[in-house]
PAVO-330173 format. One record per atom (N, C-alpha, C): residue number from 1; residue in one letter; atom name; x, y, z. Coordinates in steps of 0.2 Angstrom, whole numbers, plus 2048, in hexadecimal, padded with zeros to 3 digits. Each point is the difference from the previous one (the first is absolute). Example, Ala and Ser with C-alpha at 12.3 -4.5 7.8 and 13.67 -1.06 7.14 Angstrom:
+------+------+------+-----+-----+-----+
! resi ! resn ! name !   x !   y !   z !
+------+------+------+-----+-----+-----+
!    1 !    A !    N ! 842 ! 7E4 ! 827 !
!    1 !    A !   CA ! 7FC ! 806 ! 800 !
!    1 !    A !    C ! 804 ! 806 ! 800 !
!    2 !    S !    N ! 7FE ! 805 ! 7FC !
!    2 !    S !   CA ! 804 ! 806 ! 801 !
!    2 !    S !    C ! 7FC ! 805 ! 803 !
+------+------+------+-----+-----+-----+
***
This chain:
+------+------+------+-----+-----+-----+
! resi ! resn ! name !   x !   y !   z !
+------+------+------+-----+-----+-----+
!    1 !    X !    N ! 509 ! 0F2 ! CE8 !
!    1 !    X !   CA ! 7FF ! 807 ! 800 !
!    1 !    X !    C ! 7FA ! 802 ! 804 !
!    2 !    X !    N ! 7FA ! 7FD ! 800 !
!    2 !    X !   CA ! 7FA ! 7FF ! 802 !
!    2 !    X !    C ! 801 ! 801 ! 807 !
!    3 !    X !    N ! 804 ! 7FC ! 803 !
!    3 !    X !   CA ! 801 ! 7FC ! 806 !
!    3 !    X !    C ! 803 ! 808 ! 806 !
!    4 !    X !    N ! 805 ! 801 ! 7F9 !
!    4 !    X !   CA ! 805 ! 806 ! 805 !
!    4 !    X !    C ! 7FD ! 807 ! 801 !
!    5 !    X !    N ! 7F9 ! 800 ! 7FA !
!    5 !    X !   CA ! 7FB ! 805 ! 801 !
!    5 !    X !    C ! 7FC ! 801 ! 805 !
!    6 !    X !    N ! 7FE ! 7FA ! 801 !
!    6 !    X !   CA ! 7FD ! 7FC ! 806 !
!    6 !    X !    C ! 803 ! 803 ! 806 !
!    7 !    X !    N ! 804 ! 7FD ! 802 !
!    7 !    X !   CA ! 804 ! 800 ! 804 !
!    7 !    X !    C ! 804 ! 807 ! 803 !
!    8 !    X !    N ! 800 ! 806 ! 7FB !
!    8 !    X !   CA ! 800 ! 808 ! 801 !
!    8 !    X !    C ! 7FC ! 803 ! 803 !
!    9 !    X !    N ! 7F9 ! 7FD ! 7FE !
!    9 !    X !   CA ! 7FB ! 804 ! 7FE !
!    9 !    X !    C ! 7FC ! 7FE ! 809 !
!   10 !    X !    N ! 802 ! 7F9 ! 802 !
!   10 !    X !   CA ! 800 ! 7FE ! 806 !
!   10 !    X !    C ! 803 ! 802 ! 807 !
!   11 !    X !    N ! 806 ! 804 ! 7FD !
!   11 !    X !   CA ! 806 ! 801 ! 805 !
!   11 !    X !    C ! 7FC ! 808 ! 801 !
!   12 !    X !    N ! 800 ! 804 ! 7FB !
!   12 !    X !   CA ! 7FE ! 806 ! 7FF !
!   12 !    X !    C ! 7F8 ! 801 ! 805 !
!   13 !    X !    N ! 7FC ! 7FC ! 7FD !
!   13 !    X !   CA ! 7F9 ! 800 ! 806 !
!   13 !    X !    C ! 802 ! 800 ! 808 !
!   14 !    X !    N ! 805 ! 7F9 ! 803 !
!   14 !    X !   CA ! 801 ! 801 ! 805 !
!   14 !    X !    C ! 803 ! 807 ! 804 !
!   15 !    X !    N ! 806 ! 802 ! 7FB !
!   15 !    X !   CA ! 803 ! 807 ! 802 !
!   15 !    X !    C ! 7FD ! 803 ! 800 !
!   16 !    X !    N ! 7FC ! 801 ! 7FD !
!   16 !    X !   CA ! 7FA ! 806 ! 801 !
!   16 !    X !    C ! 7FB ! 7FE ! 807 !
!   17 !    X !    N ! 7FE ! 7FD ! 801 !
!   17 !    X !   CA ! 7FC ! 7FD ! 805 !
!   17 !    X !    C ! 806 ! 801 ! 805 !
!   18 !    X !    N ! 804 ! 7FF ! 801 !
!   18 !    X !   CA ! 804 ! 803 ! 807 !
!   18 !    X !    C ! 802 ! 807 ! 800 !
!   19 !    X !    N ! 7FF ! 802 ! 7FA !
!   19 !    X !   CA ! 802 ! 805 ! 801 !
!   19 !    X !    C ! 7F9 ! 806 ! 803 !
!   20 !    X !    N ! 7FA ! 7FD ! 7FE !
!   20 !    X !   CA ! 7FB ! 803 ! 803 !
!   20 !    X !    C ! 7FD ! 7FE ! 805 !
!   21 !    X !    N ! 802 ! 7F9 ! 803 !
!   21 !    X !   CA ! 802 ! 7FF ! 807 !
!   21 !    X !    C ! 805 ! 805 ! 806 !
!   22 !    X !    N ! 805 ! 802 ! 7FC !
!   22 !    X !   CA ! 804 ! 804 ! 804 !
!   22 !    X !    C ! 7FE ! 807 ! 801 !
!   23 !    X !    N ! 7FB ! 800 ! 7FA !
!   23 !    X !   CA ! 7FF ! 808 ! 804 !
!   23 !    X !    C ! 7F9 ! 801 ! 800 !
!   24 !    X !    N ! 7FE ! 7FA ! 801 !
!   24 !    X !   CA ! 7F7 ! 801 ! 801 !
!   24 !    X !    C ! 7FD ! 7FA ! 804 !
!   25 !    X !    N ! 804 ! 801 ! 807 !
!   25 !    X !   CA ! 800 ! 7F8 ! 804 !
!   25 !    X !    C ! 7F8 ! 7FE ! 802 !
!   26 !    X !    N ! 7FF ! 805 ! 802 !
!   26 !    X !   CA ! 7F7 ! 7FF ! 800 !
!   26 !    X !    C ! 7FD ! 7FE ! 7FC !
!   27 !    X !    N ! 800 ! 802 ! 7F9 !
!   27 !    X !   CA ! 7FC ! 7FE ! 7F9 !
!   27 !    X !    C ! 802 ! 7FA ! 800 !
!   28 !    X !    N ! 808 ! 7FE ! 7FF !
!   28 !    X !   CA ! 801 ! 7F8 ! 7FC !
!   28 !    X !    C ! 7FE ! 7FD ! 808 !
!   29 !    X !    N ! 7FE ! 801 ! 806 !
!   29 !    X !   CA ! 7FD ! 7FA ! 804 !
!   29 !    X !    C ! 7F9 ! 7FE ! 801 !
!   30 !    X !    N ! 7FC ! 808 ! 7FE !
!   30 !    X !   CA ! 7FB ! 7FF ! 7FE !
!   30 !    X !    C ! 7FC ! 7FB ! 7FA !
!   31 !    X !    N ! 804 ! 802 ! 7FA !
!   31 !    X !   CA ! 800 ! 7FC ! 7F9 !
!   31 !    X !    C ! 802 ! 7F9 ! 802 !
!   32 !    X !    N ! 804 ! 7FF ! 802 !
!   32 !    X !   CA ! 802 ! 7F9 ! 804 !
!   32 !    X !    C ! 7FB ! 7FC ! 803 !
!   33 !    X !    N ! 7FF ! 802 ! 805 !
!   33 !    X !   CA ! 7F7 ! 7FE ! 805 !
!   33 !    X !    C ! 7FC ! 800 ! 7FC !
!   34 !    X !    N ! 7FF ! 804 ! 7FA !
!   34 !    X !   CA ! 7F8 ! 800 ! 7FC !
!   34 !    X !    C ! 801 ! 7F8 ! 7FB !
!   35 !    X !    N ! 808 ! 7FF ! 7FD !
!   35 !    X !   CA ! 801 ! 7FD ! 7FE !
!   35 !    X !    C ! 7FF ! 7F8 ! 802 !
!   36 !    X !    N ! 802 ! 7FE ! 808 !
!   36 !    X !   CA ! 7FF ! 7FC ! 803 !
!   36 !    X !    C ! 7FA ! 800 ! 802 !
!   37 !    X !    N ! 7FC ! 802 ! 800 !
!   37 !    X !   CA ! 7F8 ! 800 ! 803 !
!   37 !    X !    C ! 7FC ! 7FC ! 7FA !
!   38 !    X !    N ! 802 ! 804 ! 7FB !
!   38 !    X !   CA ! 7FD ! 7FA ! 7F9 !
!   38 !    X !    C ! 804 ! 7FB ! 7FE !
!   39 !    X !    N ! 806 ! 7FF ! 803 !
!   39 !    X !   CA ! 802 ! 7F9 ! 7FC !
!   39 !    X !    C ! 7FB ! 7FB ! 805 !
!   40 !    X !    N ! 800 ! 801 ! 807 !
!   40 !    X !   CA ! 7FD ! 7FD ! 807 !
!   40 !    X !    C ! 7FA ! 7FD ! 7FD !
!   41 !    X !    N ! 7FC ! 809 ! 7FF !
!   41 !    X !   CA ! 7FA ! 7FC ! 7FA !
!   41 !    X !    C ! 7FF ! 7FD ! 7FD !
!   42 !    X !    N ! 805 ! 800 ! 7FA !
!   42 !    X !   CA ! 7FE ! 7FB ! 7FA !
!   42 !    X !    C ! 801 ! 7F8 ! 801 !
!   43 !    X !    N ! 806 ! 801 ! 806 !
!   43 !    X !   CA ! 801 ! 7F9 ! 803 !
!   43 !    X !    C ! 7FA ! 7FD ! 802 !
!   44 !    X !    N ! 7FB ! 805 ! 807 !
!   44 !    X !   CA ! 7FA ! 7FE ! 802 !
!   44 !    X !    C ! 7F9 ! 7FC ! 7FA !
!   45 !    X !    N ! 802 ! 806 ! 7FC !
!   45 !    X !   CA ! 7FC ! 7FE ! 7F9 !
!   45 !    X !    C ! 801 ! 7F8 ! 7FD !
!   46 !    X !    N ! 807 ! 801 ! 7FE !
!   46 !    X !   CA ! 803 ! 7F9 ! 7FB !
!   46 !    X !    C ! 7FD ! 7FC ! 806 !
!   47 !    X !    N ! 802 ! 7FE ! 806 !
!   47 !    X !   CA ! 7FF ! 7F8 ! 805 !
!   47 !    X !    C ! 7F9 ! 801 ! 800 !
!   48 !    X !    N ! 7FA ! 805 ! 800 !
!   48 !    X !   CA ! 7F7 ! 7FE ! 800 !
!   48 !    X !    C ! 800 ! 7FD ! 7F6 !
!   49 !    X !    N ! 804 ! 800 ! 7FF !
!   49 !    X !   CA ! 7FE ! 7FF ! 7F9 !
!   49 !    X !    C ! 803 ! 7F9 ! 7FE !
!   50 !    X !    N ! 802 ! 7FD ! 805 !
!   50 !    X !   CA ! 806 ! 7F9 ! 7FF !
!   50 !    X !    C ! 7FC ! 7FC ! 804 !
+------+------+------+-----+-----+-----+
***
C-alpha cells in the first residue's frame, strides 16, 4: 500500500510540474537552469573533495 502511495503521490508531482511548465514556460526553464547550475556545482565540489 506504501508503494502505490508512493507511486500517486509521484505521478501527481510530475502533473503538476508540467502543468506549470505549460503555462509558465519561462519560470519552469529558469528553475530548470538554476537547478542544473547546482547539481554542476556540487559535482565541482564532490571530485575537489575525492
Amino acid at each position: 500500500m506504501k508503494t502505490l502511495k508512493r507511486f500517486l503521490f509521484e505521478l501527481l508531482w510530475i502533473c503538476a510540474a508540467g502543468i506549470c511548465a505549460w503555462f509558465f514556460p519561462k519560470t519552469a526553464l529558469v528553475i530548470v537552469a538554476f537547478g542544473a547550475a547546482v547539481t554542476v556545482a556540487l559535482r565541482m565540489v564532490e571530485r575537489r573533495w575525492m
